[in-house]
N, C-alpha and C positions, 0 to 999 in steps of 0.2 A: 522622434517617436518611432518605437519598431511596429514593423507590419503586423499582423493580431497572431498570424502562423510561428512568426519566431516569437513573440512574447509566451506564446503556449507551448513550445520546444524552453525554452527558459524555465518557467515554470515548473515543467516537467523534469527538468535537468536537475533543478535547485532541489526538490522534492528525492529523488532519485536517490542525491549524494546523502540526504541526512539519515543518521541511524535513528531508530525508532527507540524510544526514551518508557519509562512506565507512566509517562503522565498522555500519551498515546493509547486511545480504549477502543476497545470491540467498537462496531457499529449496531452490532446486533445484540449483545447482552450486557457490555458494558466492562469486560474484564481486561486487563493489560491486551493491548493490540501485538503481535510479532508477525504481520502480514498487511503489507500497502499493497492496495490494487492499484496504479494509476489508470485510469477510461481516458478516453476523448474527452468525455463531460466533469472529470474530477476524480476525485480519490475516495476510497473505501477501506477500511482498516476494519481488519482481525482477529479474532485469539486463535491459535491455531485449529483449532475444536472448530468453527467456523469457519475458517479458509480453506481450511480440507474439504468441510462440506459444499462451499460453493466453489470450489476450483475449478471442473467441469462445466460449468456454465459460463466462468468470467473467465477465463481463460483465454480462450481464442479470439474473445472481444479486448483483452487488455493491451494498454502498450506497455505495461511497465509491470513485473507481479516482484516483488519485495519480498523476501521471506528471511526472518532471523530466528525461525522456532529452532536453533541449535542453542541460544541464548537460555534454553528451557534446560537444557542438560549441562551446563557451563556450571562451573564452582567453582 
């Protein structure tokens, strides 16, 4: 059994590597997610319209900020 510190370095690792898919939505309005926050306490997803908006607040608290809004200009 891992100690609780490295299962949540795991976690956060496994989390980290996946790309963020359209079936991943806002937390706030519900629309395709292209921003993982990971916290201490868990993860927060996105649309960009919303991760800009709170970046300044989550930001300095995050361990992990994810961002694929180039995914929005891709063709």
């Amino acid at each position: 059994m891992q100690p609780v510190n490295e299962a949540v370095e795991t976690e956060v690792e496994v989390s980290q590597n996946r790309e963020m898919t359209a079936a991943d939505r806002c937390d706030v309005c519900g629309a395709q997610a292209y921003i993982r926050v990971t916290l201490a306490t868990g993860e927060l997803m996105f649309c960009s319209h919303h991760g800009n908006e709170k970046r300044a607040q989550l930001e300095p608290i995050a361990v992990n900020w994810q961002d694929e809004t180039q995914k929005l200009l891709a063709r």
